[in-house]
VEXKOL-916461 format. One record per residue (C-alpha): x, y, z; residue number from 1; residue in three letters. Coordinates in steps of 0.001 Angstrom, whole numbers, plus 524288, in hexadecimal, padded with zeros to 5 digits. Example, Ala and Ser with C-alpha at 12.3 -4.5 7.8 and 13.67 -1.06 7.14 Angstrom:
<vexvos>
8300C;7EE6C;81E78;1;ALA
83566;7FBDC;81BE4;2;SER
</vexvos>
This chain:
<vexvos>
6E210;380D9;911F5;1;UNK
6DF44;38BBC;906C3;2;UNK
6EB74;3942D;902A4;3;UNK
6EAAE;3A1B4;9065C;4;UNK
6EC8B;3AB6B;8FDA8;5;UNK
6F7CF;3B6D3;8FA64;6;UNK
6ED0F;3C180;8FF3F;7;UNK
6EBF6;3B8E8;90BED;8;UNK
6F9EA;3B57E;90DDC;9;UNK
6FE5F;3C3A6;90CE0;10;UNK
6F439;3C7CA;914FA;11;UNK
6F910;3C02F;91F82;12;UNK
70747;3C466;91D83;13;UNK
70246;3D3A1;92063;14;UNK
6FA33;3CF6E;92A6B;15;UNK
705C5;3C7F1;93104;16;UNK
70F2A;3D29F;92D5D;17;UNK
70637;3DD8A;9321E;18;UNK
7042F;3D5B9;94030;19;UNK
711C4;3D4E2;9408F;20;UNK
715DF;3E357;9409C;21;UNK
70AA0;3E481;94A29;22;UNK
70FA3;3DA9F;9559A;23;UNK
71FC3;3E254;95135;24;UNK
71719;3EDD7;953EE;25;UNK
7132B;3EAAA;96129;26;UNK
71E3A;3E360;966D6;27;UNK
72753;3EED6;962DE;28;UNK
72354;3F727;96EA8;29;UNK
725B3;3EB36;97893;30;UNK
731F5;3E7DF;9732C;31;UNK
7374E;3F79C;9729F;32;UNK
732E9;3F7A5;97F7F;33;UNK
739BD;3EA48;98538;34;UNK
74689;3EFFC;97D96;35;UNK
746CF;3FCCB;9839A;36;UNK
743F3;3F6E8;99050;37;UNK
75387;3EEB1;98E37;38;UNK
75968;3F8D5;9877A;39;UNK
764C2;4023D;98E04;40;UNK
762D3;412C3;98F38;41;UNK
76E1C;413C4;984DF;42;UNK
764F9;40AF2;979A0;43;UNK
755F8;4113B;97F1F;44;UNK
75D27;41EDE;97ED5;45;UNK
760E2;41E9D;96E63;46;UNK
75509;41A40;96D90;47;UNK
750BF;4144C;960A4;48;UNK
7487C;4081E;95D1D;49;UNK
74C8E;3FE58;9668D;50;UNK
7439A;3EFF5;96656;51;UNK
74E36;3E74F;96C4B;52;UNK
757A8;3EAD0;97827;53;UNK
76383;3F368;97681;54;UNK
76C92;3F47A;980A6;55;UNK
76609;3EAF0;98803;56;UNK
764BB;3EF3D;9976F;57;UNK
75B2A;3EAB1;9A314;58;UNK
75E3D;3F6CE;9AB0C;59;UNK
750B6;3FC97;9A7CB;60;UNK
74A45;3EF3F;9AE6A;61;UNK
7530D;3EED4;9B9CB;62;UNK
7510D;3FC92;9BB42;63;UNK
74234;3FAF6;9BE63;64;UNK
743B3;3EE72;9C6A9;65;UNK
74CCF;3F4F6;9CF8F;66;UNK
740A5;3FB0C;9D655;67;UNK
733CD;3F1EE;9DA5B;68;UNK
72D5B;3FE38;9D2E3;69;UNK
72B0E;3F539;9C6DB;70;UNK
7272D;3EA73;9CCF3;71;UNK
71D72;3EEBA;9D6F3;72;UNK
716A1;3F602;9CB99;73;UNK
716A9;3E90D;9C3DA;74;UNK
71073;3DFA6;9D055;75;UNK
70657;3EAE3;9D0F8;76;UNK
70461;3E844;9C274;77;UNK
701A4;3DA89;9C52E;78;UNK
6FB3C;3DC8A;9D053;79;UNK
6F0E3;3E559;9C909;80;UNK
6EFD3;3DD44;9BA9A;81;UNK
6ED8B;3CF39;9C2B6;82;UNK
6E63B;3D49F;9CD9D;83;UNK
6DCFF;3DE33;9C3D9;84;UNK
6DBCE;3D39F;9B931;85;UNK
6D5C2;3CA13;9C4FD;86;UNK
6CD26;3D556;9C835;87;UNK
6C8DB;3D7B6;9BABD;88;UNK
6C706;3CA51;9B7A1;89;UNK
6BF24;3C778;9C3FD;90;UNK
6B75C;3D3A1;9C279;91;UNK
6B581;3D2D4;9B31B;92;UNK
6B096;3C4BF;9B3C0;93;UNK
6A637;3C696;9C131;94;UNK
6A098;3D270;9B8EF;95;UNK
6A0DD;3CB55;9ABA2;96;UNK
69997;3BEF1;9B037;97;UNK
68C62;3C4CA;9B5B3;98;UNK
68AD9;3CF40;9AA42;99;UNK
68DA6;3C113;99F9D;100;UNK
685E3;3B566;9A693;101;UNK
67DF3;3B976;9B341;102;UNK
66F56;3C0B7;9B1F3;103;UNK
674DC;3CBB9;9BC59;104;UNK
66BF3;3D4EF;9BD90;105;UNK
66EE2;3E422;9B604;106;UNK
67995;3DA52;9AD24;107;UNK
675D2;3E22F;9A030;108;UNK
67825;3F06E;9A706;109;UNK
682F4;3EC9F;9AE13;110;UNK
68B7E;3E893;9A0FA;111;UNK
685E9;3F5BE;99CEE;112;UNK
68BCB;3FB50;9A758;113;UNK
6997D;3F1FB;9A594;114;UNK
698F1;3FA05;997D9;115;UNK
695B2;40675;99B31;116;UNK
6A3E4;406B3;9A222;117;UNK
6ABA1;40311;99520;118;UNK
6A422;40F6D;98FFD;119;UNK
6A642;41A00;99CAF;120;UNK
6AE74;41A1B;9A872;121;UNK
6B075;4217B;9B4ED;122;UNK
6BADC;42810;9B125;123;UNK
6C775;42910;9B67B;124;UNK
6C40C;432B7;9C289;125;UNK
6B6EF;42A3E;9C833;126;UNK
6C140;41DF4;9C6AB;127;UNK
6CAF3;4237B;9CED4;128;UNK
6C1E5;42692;9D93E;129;UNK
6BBF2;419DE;9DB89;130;UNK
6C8E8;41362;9D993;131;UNK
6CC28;41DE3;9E54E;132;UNK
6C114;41C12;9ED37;133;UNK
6C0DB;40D5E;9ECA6;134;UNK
6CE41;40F16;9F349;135;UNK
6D670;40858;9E863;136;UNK
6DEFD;41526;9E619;137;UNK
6EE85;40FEF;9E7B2;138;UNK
6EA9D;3FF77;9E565;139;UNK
6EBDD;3F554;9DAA4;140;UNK
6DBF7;3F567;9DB87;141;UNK
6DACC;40151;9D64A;142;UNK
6DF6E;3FD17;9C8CA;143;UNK
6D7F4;3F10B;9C9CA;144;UNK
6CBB9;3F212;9CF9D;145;UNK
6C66B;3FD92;9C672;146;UNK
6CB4A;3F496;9BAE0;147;UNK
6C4FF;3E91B;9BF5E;148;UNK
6BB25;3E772;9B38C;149;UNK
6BC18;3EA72;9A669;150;UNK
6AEAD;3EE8E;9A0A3;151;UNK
6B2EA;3E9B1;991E7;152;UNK
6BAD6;3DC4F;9978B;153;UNK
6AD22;3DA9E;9A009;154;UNK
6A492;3DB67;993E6;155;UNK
6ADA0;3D124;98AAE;156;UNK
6AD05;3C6D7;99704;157;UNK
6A015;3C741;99971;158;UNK
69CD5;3C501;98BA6;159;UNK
6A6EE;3BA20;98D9D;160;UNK
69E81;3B419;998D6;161;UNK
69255;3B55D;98F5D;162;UNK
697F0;3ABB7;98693;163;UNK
6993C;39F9F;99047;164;UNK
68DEC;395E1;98E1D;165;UNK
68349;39907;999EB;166;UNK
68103;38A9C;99A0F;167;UNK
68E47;38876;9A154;168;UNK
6899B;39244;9AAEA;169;UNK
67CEF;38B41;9ADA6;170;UNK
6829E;37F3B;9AEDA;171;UNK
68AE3;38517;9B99F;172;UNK
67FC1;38C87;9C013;173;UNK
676D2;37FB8;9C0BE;174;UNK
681B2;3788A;9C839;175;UNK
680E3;3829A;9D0BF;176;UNK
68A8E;38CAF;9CD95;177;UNK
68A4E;39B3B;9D1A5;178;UNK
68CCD;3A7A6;9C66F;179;UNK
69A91;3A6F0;9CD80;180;UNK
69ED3;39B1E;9CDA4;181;UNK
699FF;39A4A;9BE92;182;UNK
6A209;3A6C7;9BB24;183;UNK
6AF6F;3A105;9C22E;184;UNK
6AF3A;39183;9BE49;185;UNK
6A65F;3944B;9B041;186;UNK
6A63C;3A06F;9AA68;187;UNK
6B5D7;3A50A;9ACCE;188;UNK
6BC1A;3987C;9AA1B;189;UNK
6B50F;3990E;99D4E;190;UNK
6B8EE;3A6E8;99B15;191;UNK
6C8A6;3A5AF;99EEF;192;UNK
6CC1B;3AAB7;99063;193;UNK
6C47A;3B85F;99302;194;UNK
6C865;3B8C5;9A03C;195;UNK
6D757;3B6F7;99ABD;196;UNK
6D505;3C0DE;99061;197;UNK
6D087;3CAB2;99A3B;198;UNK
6DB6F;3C6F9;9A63C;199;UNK
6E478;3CB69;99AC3;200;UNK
6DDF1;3D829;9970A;201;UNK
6DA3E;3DD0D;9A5D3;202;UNK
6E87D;3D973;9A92F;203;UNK
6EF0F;3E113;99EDC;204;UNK
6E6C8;3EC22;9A167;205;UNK
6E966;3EBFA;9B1D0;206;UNK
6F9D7;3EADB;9ACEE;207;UNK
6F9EB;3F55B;9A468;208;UNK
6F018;3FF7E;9AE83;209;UNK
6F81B;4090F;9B0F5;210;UNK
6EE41;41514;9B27C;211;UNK
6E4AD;40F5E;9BDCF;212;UNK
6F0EC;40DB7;9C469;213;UNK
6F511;41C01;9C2A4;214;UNK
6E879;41F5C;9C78F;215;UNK
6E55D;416D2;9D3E3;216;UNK
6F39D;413E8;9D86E;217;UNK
6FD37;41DD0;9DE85;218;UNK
704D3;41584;9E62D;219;UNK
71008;41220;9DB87;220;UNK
7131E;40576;9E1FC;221;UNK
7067F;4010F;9DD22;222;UNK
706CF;404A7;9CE95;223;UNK
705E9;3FBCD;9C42C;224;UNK
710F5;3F94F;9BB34;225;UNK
70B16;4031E;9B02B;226;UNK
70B1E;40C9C;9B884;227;UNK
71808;40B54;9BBF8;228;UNK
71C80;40CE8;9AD57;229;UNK
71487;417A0;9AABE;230;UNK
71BDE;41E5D;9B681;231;UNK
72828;41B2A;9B003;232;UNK
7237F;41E97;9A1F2;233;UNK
71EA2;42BDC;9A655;234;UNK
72B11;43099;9AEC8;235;UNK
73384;42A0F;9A4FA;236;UNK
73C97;42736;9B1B8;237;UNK
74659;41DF0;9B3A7;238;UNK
74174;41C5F;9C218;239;UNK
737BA;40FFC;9C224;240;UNK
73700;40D95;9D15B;241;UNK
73FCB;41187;9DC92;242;UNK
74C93;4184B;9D60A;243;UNK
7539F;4164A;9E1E2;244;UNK
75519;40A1D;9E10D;245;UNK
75D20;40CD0;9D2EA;246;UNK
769B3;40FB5;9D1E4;247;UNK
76BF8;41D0A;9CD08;248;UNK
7764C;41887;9C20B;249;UNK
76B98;41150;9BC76;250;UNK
766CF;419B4;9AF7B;251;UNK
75C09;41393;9A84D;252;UNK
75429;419A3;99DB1;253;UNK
74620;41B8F;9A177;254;UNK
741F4;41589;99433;255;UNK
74818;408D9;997A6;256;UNK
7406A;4076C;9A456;257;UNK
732A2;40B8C;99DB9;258;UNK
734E7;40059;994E7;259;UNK
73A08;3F68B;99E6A;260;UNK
72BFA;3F92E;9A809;261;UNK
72568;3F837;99BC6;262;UNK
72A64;3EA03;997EB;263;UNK
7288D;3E6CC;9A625;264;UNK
719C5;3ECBA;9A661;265;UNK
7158F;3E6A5;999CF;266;UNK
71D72;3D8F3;9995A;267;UNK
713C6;3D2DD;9A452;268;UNK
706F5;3D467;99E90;269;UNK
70C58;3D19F;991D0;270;UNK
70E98;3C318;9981E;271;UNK
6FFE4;3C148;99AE9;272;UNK
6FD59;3C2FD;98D5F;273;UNK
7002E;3B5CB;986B3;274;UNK
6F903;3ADA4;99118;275;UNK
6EB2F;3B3C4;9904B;276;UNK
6EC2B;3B939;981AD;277;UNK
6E5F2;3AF61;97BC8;278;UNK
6DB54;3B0D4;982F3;279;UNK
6D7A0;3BDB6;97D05;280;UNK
6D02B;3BC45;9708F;281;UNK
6C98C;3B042;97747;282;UNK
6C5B0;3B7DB;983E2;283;UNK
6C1D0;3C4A3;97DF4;284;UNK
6BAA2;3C029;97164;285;UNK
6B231;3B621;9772C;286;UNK
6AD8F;3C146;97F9A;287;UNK
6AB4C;3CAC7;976C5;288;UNK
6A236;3C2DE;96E75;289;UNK
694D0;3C386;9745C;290;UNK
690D2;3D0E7;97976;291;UNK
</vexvos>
């Protein structure tokens, strides 16, 4: 093995040094938040840099489990992300596989068309009004079904399709095998990293909606978990669900109970991550090579 050189070894050193201060950089936030989210009124009220608990207190998470407020919100959340991501997946894939390995008729100007919509939309007003006249107003659908397919995730898995040898496909159609049955027991268990990559990236997305639901979904029993802290970010009130159910000596700082929702919005999805991240640079580069 050659020696490396001074020039080389330092490099490394600022490049190590320089990731280093990024990842302090980004786990600051999350770990001010999780320490405001344990700390007491008297330590969140002198305020000052705080990145481990001071006066350490779970009133502020007791406070917003007293009520089924929170955790409605967060089964509606769940509810939505696995529900949706089946939705997108099943929708993204039956699109993707005609437009990458079947001679359907109009293919060329429909992906034209599939492109067209990264470029223009709607708007926000023509939306609303089918979402309205489809009769979705006030239900989970109506966060879902408009979302169902991603123009840009439909483009990267269809080139992903493109790259599986045809002769495998052949093979399957000469022993009798329908486009179907080639797309569910060929072409997907082939394609599990891309369809990993993109399960990750449609559910994150369908977690963290927030203004779909704002627009579609009045009934408050139905709203998503980010919608729920918004509500308490905006009225910067201490009242999460159903104050009657608190007792009235019970003073809690409303800063205390953003942060608490927040660890509790944000600690599920951040689960998901190490079980499909490796999937990423696998799933989304081998799609991306061949246009």
């Amino acid at each position: 093995m050659a020696r490396r050189s001074f020039g080389e070894k330092g490099f490394d050193v600022i490049n190590i040094g320089l990731l280093g201060l990024v990842a302090i950089l980004m786990v600051f936030p999350f770990l001010y938040i999780i320490a405001l989210s344990f700390s007491d009124e008297k330590t969140i009220a002198e305020g000052g840099l705080i990145l481990f608990p001071k006066g350490w207190s779970l009133e502020a998470y007791r406070y917003i489990f007293s009520t089924d407020t929170l955790v409605r919100s967060l089964y509606n959340s769940i509810l939505i992300t696995i529900g949706g991501t089946i939705v997108n997946l099943a929708m993204t894939s039956l699109m993707a596989y005609p437009l990458a390995k079947t001679h359907l008729l109009g293919r060329r100007g429909l992906l034209m068309l599939v492109i067209f919509t990264i470029l223009f939309s709607g708007g926000l007003i023509p939306t609303f009004l089918v979402v309205k006249w489809t009769g979705l107003l006030d239900s989970l659908w109506s966060v879902i079904i408009p979302t169902s397919i991603s123009a840009f995730y439909l483009i990267i898995l269809k080139n992903f399709f493109q790259q599986i040898p045809e002769g495998l496909e052949e093979s399957a159609k000469i022993d009798g095998a329908n486009d179907m049955v080639i797309l569910l027991r060929i072409v997907l268990p082939l394609s599990l990293p891309a369809m990993a990559t993109f399960a990750l990236f449609y559910a994150v997305n369908h977690w963290n909606m927030y203004f779909h639901a704002i627009m579609y979904i009045n009934d408050n029993s139905k709203w998503p978990i980010q919608v729920l802290l918004r509500q308490i970010v905006i009225l910067s009130q201490s009242a999460v669900g159903d104050s009657s159910s608190i007792s009235d000596e019970t003073v809690l700082p409303p800063q205390s109970i953003k942060m608490a929702v927040i660890v509790f919005a944000t600690v599920p999805i951040m689960l998901v991550y190490p079980f499909l991240q490796k999937h990423f640079a696998k799933g989304v580069l081998l799609g991306s090579v061949k246009g």
